[in-house]
NUKEPA-394460 format. One record per residue (C-alpha): residue in three letters; x, y, z. Coordinates in steps of 0.25 Angstrom, whole numbers, padded with zeros to 4 digits, always signed. Layout:
NUKEPA-394460
AlaXYZ...
END
This chain:
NUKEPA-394460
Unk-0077+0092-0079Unk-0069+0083-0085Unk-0058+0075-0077Unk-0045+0073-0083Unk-0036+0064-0073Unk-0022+0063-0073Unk-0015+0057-0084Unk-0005+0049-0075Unk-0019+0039-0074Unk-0018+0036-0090Unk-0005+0031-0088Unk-0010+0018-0078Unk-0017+0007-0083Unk-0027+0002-0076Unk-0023-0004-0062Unk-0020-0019-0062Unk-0025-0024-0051Unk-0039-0014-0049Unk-0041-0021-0065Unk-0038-0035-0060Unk-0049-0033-0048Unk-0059-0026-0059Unk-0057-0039-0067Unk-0057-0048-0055Unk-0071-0041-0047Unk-0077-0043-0063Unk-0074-0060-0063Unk-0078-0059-0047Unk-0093-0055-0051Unk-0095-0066-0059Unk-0094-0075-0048Unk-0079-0077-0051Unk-0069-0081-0038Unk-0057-0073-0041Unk-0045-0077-0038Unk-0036-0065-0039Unk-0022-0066-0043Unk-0020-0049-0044Unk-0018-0039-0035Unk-0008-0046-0024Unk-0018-0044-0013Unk-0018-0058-0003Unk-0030-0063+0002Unk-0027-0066+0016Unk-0030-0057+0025Unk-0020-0050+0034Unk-0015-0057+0047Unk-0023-0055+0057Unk-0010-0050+0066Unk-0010-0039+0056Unk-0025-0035+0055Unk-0025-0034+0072Unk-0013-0024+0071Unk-0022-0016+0062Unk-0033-0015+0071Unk-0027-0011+0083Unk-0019-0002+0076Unk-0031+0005+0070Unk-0038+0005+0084Unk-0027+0017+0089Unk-0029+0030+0085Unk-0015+0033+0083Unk-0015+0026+0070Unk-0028+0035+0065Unk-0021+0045+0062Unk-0012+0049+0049Unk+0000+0038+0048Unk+0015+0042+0047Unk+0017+0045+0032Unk+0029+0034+0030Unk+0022+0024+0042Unk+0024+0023+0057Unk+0037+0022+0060Unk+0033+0006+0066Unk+0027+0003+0051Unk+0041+0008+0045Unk+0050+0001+0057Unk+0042-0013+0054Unk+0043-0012+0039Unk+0057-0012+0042Unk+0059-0021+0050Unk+0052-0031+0040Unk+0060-0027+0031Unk+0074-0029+0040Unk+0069-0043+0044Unk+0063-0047+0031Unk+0074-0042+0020Unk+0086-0039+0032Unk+0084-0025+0025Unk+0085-0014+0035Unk+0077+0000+0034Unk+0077+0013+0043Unk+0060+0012+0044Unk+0062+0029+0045Unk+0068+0031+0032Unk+0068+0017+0022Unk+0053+0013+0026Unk+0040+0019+0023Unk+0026+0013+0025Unk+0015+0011+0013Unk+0002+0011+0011Unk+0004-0001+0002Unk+0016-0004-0005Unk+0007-0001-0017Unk+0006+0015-0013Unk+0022+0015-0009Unk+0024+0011-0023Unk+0014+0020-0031Unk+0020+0031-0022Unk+0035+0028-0023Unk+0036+0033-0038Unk+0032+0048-0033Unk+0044+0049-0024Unk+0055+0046-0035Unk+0048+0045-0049Unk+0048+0058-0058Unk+0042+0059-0072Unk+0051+0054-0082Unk+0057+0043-0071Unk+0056+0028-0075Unk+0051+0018-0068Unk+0054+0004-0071Unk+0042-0005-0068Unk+0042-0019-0069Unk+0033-0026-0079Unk+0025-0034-0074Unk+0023-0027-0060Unk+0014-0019-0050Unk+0006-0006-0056Unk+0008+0001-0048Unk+0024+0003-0051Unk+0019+0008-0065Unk+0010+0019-0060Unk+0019+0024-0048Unk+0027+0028-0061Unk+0018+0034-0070Unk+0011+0042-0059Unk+0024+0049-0056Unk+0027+0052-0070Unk+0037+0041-0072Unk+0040+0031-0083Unk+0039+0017-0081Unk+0048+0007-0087Unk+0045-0007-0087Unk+0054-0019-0084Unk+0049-0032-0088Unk+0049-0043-0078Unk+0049-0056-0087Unk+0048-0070-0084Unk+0062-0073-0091Unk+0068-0064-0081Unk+0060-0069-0068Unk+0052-0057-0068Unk+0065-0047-0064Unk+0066-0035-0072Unk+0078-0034-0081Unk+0088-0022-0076Unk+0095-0024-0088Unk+0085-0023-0098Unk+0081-0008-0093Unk+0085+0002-0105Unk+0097+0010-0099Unk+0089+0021-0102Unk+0077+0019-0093Unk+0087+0014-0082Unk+0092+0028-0082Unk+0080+0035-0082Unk+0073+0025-0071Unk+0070+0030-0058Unk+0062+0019-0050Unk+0062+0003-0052Unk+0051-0005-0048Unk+0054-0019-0042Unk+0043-0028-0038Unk+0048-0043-0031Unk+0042-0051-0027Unk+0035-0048-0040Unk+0021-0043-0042Unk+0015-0050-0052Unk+0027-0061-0056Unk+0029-0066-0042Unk+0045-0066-0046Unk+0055-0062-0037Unk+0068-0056-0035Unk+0082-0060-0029Unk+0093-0051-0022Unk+0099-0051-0036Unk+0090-0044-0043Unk+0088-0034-0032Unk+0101-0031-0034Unk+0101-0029-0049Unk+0090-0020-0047Unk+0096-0013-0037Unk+0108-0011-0043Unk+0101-0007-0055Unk+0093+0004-0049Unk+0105+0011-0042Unk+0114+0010-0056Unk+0101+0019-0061Unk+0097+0026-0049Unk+0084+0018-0050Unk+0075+0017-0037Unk+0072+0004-0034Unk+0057+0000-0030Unk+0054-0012-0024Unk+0039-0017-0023Unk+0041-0028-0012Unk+0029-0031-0008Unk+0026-0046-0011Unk+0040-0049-0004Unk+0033-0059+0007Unk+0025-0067-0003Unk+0034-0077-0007Unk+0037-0093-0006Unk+0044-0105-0006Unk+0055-0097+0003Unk+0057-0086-0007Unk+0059-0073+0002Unk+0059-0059-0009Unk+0070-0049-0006Unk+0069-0034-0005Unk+0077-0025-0012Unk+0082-0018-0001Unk+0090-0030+0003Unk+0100-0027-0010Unk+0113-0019-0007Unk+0109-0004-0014Unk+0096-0006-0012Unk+0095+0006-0002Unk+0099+0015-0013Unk+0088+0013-0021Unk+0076+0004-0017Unk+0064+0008-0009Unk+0053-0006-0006Unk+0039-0008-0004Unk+0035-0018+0004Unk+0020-0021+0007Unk+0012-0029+0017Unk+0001-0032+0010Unk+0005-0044+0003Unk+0014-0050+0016Unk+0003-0048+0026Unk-0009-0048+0018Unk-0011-0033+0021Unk-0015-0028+0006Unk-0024-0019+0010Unk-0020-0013+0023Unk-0010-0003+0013Unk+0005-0004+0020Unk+0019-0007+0014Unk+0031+0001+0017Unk+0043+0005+0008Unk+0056+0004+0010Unk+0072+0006+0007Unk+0079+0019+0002Unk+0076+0030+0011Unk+0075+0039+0002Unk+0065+0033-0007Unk+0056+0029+0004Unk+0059+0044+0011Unk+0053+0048-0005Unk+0041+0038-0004Unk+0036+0041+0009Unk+0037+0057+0006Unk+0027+0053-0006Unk+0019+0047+0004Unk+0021+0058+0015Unk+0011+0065+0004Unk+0002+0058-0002Unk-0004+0047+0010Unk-0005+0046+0025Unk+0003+0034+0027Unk-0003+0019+0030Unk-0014+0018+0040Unk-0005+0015+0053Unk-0014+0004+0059Unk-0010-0002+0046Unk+0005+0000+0050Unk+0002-0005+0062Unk-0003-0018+0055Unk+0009-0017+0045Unk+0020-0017+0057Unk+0012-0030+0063Unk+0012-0035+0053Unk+0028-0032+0047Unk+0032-0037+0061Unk+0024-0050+0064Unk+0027-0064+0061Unk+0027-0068+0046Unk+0024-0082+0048Unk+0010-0080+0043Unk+0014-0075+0030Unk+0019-0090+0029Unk+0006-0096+0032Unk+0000-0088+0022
END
């Protein structure tokens, strides 16, 4: 028999950060310490606080049966409450908030709900893979906006053909950014928001290194801009904050009807996030973030 897969897999270059750990396990064999500056994956554990919540979450039965597709109504209720006291941004946790397993899989399943073949994506360039095959998967074309040093690593609005702007469906925004460390002021927000809804562009924001800052800096969500409603949807992740990488939980929020359209994706192809991981999640969403300073 001979096995012919899809032809959507032809269209991905190999994934970044699976190469970066061939390479790196290769140099680890020869005796090499390796210090690795790829994947963003911290190397602290998670607060003990955190890990205990697991467990005695994990010991009830309730929580060993299939999850609420969209997350327990506490896991949606905390994220938005997060949300209220870090950004002053408030959410209805019924219909502007949905839990993740990963921001990573909200992301690679957002394109399903509003991309159609033909659509355009823009993608900025540099900027995490997975943006680029969320598009091609679904058929949709990617356009990519440069983020250049001259221009603090934003992309430029105006520099997008009038063309491609019309035909553009979904924009990508990653701040703080992964892999330039720029960030991104209210202003650009709102030029981007602004932007979007003079195009009828959806606006999605990949939030998830918003608590890794210093020297003061505190990163802005997207949602804090006046239109912003309209047309943004967030995915926030507690995997870099709480050291949680590989427990699997973020939560998207913001337009109700672009969350409603993610978590219908998700109604059908997953079963929702472990909940003694929600469990750990609203501990940790709730607790005191004076730790994260001491880290």
């Amino acid at each position: 028999m001979q096995i012919k897969l899809a032809s959507r897999l032809s269209l991905l270059p190999p994934y970044l950060f699976a190469e970066l750990d061939r390479l790196k396990r290769e140099v680890q064999q020869t005796g090499v310490d390796v210090i690795s500056l790829g994947i963003g994956d911290p190397d602290l554990p998670t607060p003990a606080y955190i890990v205990e919540a697991c467990q005695r979450a994990a010991q009830l039965p309730l929580n060993h049966r299939y999850p609420d597709y969209q997350g327990l109504d506490r896991f949606r209720e905390a994220a938005c409450s997060w949300y209220q006291s870090r950004f002053g941004v408030m959410l209805d946790p019924q219909k502007e908030a949905c839990a993740l397993i990963g921001s990573k899989e909200g992301i690679a399943n957002f394109p399903v709900a509003v991309v159609d073949a033909g659509d355009i994506v823009l993608i900025p360039d540099p900027g995490y893979p997975v943006y680029f095959s969320g598009c091609v998967f679904n058929g949709g074309e990617p356009y990519f906006m440069a983020l250049r040093k001259e221009n603090a690593f934003l992309p430029d609005f105006g520099a997008i053909p009038t063309d491609v702007a019309r035909r553009a469906k979904l924009m990508w925004l990653n701040y703080p950014n992964n892999p330039t460390a720029a960030t991104a002021d209210p202003a650009f927000f709102q030029r981007a928001v602004k932007f979007c809804l003079e195009h009828n562009i959806i606006l999605a924001h990949d939030i998830a290194y918003s608590e890794i800052a210093f020297d003061g800096y505190r990163a802005p969500s997207v949602l804090e801009i006046d239109g912003a409603r309209e047309c943004a949807i967030e995915f926030h992740s507690l995997s870099k904050t709480y050291s949680m990488t590989g427990w699997r939980v973020g939560f998207a929020v913001g337009n109700a009807q672009l969350v409603g359209a993610l978590g219908t994706v998700k109604t059908n192809v997953d079963s929702g996030v472990f909940q003694a991981v929600q469990e750990a999640a609203i501990t940790a969403l709730g607790g005191d973030d004076h730790y994260l300073q001491e880290y």
